[in-house]
Structure formats: structure tokens, C-alpha cells
N, CA, C and O atoms as a Tinker XYZ file with bonds, in Angstrom:
   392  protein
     1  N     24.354000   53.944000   33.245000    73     2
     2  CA    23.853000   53.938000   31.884000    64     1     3
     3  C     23.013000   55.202000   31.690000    63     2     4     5
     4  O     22.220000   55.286000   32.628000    81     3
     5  N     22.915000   55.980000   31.030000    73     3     6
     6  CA    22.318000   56.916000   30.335000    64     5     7
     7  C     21.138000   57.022000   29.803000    63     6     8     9
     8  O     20.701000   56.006000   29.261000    81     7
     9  N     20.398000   58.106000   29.801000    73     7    10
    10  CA    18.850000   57.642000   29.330000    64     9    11
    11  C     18.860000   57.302000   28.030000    63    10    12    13
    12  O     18.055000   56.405000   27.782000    81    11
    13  N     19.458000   57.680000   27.138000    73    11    14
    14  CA    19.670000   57.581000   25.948000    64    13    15
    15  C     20.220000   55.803000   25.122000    63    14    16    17
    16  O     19.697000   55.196000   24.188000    81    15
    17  N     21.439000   55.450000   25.974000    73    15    18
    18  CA    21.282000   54.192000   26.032000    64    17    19
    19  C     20.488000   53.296000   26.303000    63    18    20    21
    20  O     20.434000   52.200000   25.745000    81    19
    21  N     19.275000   53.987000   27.865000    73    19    22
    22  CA    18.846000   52.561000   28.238000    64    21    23
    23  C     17.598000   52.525000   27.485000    63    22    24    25
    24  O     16.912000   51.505000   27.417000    81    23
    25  N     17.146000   54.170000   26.638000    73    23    26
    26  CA    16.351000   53.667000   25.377000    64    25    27
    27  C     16.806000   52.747000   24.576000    63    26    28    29
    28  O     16.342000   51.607000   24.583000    81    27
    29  N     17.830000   53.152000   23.737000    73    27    30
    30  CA    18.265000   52.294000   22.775000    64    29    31
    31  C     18.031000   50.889000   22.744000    63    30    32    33
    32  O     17.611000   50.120000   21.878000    81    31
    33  N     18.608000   50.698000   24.514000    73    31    34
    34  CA    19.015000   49.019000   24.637000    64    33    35
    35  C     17.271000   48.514000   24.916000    63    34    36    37
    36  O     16.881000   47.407000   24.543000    81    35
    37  N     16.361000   49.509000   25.614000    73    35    38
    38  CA    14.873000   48.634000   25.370000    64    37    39
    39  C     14.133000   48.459000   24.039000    63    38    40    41
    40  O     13.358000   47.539000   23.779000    81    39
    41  N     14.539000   49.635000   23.103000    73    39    42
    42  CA    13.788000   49.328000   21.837000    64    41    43
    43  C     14.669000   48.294000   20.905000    63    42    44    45
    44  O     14.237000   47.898000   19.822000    81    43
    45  N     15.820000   47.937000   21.383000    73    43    46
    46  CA    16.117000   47.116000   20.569000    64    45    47
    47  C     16.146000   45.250000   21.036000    63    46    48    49
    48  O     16.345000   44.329000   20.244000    81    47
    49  N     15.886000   45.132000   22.510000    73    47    50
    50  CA    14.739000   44.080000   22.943000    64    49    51
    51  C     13.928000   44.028000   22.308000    63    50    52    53
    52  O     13.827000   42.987000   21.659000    81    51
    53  N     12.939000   45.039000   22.128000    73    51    54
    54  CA    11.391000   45.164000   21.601000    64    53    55
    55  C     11.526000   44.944000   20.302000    63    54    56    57
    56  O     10.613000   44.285000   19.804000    81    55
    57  N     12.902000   45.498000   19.162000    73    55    58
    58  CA    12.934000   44.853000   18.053000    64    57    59
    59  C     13.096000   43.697000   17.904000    63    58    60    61
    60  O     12.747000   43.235000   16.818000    81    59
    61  N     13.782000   42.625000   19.099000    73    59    62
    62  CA    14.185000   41.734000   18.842000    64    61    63
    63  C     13.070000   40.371000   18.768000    63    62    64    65
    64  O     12.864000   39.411000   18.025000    81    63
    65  N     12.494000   40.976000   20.076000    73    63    66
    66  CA    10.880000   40.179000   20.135000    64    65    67
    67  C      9.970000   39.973000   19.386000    63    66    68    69
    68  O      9.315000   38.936000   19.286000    81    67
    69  N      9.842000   41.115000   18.701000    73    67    70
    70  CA     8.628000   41.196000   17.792000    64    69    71
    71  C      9.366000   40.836000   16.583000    63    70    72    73
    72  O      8.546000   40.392000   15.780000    81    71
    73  N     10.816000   40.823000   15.980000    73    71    74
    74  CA    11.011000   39.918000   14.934000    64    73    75
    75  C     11.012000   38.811000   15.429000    63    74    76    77
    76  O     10.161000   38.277000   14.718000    81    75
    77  N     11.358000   37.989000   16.181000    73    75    78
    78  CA    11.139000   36.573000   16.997000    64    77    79
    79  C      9.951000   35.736000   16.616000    63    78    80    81
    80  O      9.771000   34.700000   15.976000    81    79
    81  N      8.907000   36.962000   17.540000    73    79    82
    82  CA     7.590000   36.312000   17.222000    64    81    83
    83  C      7.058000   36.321000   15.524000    63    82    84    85
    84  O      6.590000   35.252000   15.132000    81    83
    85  N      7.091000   37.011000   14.926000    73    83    86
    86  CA     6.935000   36.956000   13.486000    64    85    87
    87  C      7.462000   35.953000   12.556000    63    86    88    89
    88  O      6.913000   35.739000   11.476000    81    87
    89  N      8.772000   35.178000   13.043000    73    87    90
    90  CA     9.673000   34.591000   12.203000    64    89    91
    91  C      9.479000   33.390000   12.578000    63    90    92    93
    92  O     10.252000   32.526000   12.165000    81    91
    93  N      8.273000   33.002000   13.556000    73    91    94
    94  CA     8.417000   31.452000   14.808000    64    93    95
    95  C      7.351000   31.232000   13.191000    63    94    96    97
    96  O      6.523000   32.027000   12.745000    81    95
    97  N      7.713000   30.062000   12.697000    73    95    98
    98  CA     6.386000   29.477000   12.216000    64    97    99
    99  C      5.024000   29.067000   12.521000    63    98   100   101
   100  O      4.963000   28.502000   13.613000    81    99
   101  N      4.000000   29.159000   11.962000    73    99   102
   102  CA     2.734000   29.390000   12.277000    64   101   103
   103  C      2.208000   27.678000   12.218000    63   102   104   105
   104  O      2.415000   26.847000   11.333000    81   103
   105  N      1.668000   27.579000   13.161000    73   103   106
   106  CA     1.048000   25.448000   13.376000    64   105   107
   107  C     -0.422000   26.314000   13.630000    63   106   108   109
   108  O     -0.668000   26.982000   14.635000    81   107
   109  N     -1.324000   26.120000   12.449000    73   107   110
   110  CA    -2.577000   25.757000   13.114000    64   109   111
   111  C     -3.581000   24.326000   12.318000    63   110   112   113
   112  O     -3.328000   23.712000   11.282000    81   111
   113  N     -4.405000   24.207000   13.006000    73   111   114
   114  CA    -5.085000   23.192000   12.533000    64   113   115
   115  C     -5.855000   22.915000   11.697000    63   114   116   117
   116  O     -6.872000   23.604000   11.620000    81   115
   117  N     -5.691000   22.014000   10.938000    73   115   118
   118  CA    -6.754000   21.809000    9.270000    64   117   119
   119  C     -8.135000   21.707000    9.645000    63   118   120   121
   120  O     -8.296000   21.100000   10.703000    81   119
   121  N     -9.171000   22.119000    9.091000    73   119   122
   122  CA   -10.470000   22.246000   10.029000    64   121   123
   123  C    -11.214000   21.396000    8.708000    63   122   124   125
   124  O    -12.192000   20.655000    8.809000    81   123
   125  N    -10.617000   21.659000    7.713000    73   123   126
   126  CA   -11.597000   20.754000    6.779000    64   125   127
   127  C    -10.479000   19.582000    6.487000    63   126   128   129
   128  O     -9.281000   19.494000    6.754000    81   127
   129  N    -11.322000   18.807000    5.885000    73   127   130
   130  CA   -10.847000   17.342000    5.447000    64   129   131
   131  C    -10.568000   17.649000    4.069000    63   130   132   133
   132  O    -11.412000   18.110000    3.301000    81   131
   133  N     -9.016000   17.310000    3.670000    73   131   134
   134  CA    -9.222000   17.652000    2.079000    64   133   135
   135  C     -9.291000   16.573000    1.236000    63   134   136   137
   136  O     -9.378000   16.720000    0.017000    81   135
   137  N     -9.252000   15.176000    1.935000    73   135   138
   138  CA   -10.151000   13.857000    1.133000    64   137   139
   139  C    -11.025000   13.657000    1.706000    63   138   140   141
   140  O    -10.912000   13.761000    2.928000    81   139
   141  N    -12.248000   13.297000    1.175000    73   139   142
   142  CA   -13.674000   12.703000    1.509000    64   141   143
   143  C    -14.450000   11.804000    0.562000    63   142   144   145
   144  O    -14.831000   12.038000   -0.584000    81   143
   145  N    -14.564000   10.950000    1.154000    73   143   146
   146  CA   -15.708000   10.175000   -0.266000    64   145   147
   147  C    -17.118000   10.194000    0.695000    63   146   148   149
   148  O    -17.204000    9.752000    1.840000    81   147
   149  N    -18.010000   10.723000    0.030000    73   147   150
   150  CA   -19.593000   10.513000    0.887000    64   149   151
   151  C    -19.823000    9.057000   -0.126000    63   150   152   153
   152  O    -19.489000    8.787000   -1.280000    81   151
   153  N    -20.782000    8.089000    1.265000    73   151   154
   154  CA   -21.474000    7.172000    0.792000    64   153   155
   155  C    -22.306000    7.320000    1.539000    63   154   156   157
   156  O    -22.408000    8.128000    2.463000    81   155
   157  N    -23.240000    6.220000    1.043000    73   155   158
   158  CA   -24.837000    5.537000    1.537000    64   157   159
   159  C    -24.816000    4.105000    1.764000    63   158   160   161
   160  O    -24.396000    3.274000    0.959000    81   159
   161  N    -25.294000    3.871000    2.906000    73   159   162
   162  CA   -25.775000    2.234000    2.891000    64   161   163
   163  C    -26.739000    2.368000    1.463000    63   162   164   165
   164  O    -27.396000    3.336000    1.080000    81   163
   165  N    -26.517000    0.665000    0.668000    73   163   166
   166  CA   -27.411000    0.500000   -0.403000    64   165   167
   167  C    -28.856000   -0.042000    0.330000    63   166   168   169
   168  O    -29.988000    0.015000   -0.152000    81   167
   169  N    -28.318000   -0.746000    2.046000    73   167   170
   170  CA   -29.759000   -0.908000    2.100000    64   169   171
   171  C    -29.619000   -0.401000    3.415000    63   170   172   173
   172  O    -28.475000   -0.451000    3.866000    81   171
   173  N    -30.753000    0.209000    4.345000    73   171   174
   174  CA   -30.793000    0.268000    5.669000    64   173   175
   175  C    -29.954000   -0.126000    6.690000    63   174   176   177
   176  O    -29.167000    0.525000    7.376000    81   175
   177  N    -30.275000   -1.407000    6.682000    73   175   178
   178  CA   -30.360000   -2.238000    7.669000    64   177   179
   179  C    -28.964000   -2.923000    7.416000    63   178   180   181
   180  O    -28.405000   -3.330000    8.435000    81   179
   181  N    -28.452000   -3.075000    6.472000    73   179   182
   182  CA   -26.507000   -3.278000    6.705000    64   181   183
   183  C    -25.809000   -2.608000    6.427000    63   182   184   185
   184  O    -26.134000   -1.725000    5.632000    81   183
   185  N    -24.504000   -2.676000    6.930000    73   183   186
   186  CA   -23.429000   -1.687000    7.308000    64   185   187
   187  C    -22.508000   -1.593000    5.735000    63   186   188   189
   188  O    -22.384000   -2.446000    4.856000    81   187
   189  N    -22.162000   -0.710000    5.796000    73   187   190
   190  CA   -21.117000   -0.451000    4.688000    64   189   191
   191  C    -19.857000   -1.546000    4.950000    63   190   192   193
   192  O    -19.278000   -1.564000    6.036000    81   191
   193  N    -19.532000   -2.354000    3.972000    73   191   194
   194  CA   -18.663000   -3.002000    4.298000    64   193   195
   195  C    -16.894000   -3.153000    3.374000    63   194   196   197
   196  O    -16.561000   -2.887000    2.219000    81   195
   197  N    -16.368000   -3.525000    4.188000    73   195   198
   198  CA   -15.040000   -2.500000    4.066000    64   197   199
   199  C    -14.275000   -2.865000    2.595000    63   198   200   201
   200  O    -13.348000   -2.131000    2.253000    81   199
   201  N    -14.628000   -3.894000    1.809000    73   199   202
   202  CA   -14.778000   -4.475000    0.774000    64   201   203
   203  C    -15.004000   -3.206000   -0.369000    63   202   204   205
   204  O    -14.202000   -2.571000   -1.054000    81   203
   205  N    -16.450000   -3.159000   -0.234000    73   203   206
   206  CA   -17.040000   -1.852000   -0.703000    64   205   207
   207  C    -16.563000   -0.494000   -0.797000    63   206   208   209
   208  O    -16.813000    0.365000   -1.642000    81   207
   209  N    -15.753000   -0.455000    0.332000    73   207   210
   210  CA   -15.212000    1.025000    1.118000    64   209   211
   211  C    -13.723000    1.069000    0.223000    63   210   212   213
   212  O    -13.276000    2.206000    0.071000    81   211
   213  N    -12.919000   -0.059000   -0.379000    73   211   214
   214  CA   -11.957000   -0.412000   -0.680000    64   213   215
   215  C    -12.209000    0.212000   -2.219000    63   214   216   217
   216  O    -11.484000    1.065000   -2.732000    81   215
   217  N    -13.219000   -0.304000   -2.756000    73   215   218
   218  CA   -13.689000   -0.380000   -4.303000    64   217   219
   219  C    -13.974000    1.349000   -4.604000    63   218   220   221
   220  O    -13.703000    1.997000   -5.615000    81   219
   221  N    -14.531000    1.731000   -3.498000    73   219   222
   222  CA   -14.953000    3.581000   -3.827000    64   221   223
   223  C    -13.509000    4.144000   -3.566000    63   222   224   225
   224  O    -13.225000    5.025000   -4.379000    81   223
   225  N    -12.802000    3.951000   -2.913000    73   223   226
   226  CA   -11.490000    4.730000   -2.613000    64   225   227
   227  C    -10.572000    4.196000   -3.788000    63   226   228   229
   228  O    -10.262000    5.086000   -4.580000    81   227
   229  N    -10.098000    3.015000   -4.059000    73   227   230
   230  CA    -9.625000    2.486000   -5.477000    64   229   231
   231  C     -9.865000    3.222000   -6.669000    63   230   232   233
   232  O     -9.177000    3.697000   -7.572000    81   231
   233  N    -11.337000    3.145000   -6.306000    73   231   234
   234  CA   -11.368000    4.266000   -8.588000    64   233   235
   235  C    -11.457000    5.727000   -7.909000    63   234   236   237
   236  O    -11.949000    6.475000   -8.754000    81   235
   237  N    -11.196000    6.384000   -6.800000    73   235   238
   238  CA   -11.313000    7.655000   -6.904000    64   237   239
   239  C     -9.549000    8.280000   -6.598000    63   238   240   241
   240  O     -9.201000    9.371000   -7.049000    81   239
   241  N     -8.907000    7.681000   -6.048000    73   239   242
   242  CA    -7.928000    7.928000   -5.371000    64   241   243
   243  C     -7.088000    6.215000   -5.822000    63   242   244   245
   244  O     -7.322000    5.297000   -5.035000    81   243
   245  N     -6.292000    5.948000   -6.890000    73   243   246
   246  CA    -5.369000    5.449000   -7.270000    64   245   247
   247  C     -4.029000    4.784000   -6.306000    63   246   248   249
   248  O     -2.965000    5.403000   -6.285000    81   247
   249  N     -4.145000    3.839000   -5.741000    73   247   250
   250  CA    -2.634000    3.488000   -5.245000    64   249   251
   251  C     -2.993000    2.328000   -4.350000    63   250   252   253
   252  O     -3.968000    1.596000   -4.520000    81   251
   253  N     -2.043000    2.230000   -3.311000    73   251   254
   254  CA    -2.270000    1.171000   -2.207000    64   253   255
   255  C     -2.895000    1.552000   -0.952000    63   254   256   257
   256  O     -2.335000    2.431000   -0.297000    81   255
   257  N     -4.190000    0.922000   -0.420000    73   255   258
   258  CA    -4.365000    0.944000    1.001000    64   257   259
   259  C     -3.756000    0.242000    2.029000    63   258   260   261
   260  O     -3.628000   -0.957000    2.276000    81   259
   261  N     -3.346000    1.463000    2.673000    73   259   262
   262  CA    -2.793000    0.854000    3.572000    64   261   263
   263  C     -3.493000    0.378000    4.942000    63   262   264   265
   264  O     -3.282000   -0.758000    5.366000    81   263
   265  N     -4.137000    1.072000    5.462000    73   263   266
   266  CA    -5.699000    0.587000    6.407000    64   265   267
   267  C     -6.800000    1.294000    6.352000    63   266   268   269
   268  O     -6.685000    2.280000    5.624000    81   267
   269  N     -7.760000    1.170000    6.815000    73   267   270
   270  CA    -9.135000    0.936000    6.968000    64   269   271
   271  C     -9.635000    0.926000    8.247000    63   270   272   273
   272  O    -10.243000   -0.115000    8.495000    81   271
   273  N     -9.584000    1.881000    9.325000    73   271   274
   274  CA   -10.217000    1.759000   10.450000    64   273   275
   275  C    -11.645000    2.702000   10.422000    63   274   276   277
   276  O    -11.895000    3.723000    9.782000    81   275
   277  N    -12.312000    2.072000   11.204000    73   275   278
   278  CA   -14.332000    2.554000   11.921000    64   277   279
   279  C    -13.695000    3.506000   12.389000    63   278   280   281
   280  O    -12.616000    3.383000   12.968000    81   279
   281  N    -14.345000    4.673000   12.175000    73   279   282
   282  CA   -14.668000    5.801000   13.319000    64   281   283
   283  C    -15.949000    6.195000   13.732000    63   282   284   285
   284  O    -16.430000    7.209000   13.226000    81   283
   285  N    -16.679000    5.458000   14.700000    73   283   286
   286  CA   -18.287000    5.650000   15.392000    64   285   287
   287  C    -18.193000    6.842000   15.238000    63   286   288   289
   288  O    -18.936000    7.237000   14.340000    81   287
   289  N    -17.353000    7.952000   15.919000    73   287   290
   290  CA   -17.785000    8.947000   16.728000    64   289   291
   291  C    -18.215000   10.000000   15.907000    63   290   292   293
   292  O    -18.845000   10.994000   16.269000    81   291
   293  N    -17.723000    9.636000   14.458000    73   291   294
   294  CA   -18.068000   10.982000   13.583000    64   293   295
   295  C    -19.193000   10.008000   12.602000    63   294   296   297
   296  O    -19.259000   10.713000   11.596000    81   295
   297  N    -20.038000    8.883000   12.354000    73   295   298
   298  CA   -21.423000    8.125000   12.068000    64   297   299
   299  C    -20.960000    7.061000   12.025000    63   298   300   301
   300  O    -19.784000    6.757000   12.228000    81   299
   301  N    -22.243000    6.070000   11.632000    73   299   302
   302  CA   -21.934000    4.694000   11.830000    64   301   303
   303  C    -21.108000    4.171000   10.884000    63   302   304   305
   304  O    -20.214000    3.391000   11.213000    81   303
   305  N    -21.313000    4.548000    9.566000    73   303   306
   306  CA   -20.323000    3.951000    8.624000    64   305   307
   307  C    -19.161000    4.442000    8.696000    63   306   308   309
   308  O    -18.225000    3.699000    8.403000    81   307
   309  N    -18.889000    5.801000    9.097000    73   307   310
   310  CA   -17.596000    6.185000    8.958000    64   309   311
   311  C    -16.227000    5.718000    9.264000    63   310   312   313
   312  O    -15.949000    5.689000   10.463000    81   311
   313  N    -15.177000    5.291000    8.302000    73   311   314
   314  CA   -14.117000    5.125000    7.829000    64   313   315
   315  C    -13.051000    5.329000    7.385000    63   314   316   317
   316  O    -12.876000    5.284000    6.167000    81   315
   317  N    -11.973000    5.629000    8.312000    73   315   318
   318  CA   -10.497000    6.168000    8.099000    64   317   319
   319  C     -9.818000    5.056000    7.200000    63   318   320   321
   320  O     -9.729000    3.898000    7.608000    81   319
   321  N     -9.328000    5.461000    5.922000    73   319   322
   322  CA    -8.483000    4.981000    5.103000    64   321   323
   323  C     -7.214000    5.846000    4.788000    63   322   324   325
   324  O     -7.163000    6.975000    4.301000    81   323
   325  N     -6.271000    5.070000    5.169000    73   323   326
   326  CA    -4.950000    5.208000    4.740000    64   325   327
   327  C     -4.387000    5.271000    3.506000    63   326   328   329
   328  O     -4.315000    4.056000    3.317000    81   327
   329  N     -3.903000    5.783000    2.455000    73   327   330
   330  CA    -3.685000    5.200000    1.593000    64   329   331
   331  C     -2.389000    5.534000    0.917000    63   330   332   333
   332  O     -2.614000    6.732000    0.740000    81   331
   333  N     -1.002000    5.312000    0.330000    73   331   334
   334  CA    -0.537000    5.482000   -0.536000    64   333   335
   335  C     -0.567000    5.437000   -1.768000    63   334   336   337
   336  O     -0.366000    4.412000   -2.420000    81   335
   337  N     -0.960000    7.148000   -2.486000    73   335   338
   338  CA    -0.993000    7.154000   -3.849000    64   337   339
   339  C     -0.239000    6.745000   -4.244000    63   338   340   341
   340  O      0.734000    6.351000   -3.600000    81   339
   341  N     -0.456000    6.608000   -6.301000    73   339   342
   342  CA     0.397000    5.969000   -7.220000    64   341   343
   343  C      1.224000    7.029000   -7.188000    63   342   344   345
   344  O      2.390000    6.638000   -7.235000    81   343
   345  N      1.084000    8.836000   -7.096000    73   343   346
   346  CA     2.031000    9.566000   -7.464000    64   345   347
   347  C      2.663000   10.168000   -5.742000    63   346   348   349
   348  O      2.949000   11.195000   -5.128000    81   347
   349  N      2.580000    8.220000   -5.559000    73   347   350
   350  CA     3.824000    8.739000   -3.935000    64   349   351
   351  C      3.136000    9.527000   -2.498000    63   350   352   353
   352  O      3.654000    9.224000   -1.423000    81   351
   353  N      2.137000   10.391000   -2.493000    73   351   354
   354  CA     1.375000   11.371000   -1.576000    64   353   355
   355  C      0.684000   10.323000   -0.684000    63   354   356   357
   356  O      0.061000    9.357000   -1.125000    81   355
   357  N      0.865000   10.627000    0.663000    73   355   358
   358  CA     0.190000   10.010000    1.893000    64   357   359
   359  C     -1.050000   10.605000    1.686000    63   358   360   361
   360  O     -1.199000   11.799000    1.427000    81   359
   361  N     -2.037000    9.699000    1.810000    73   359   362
   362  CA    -3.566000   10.220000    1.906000    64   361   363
   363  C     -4.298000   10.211000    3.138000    63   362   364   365
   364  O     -4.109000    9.058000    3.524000    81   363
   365  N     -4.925000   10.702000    3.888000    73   363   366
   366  CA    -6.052000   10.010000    4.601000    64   365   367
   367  C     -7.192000   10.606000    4.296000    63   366   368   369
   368  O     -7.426000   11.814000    4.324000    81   367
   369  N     -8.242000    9.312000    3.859000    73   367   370
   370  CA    -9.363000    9.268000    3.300000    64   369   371
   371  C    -10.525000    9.732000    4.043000    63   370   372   373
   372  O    -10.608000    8.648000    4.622000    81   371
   373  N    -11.239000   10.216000    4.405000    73   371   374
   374  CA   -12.525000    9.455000    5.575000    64   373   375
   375  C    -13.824000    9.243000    4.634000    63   374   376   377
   376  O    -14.418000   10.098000    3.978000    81   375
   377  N    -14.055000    8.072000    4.737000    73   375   378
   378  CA   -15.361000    7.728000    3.990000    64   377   379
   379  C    -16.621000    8.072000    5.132000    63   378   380   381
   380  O    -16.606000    8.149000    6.360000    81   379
   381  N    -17.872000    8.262000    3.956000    73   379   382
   382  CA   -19.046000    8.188000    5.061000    64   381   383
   383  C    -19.287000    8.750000    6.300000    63   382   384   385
   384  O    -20.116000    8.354000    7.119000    81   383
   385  N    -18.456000    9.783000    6.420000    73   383   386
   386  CA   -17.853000   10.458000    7.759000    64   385   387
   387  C    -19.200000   12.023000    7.508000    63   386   388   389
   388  O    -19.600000   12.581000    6.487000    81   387
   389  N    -19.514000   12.238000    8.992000    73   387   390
   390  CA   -20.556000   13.045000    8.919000    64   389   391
   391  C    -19.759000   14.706000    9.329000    63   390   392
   392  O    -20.443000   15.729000    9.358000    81   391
């Protein structure tokens, strides 16, 4: 092979790579939450209850819940809600979440 070829044939690897990598779609991670409802305990000393948690996500966000799980690790009240909007869109909610 020839010097001239075995340029050719490396820069056109090197074209091939670097369109490769450019064309791979990009996955990175959502860092903010783009639903949130902030609440408050009304009193201290009891917990937000999921009743309640149902009624704030209902008039703000329209459709069916689908669950309602505690998440300690991000505060005490905090609350993953599921929900299917009326206009069809998977939601996840986090209430009270710090």
C-alpha cells in the first residue's frame, strides 16, 4: 500500500468515527423536576396525608392518579405521584419533596 493510500484509508476511519460519535444520540440526565407541588404540614406534629396529597395534585394537574408512594430520603412528607393527565401525558409529581 502506498503512502498516499494508507493516508487516505486513515483519514477516512477518522471521518468515519467522528461522524459516528456525533450521530450516537445524546442520554443525559434531567437534574430538575419538571412537576413539583411544595406543601406544608397544616400542623407540626402530623404528617401530610395522602388524601390531602390527592386533593393538591387533582386541582393542579387534571386526570387520574395512578399512585402515591413516600419518599423519606428526599423529607418527611415527600411524595411520588403518578399520574395520568386528562390530555393523555404521563406525569410524575413529587409533592413536598426537598
Amino acid at each position: 500500500m502506498s503512502k498516499l493510500n494508507q493516508k487516505v484509508w486513515y483519514l477516512s476511519i477518522c471521518y468515519c468515527l467522528i461522524l459516528a460519535a456525533f450521530s450516537m444520540p445524546v442520554v443525559m440526565a434531567e437534574t430538575a423536576v419538571p412537576y413539583k407541588i411544595d406543601m406544608q404540614r397544616d400542623q407540626p406534629d402530623s404528617p401530610l396525608r395522602k388524601s390531602t396529597i390527592m386533593a393538591h395534585v387533582k386541582k393542579e394537574y387534571p386526570g387520574r392518579i395512578l399512585s402515591i408512594l413516600p419518599d423519606t430520603d428526599n423529607g418527611p412528607d415527600c411524595h411520588i405521584v403518578k399520574l395520568m393527565g386528562e390530555d393523555g401525558e404521563f406525569r410524575i409529581i413529587h409533592v413536598a419533596c426537598d
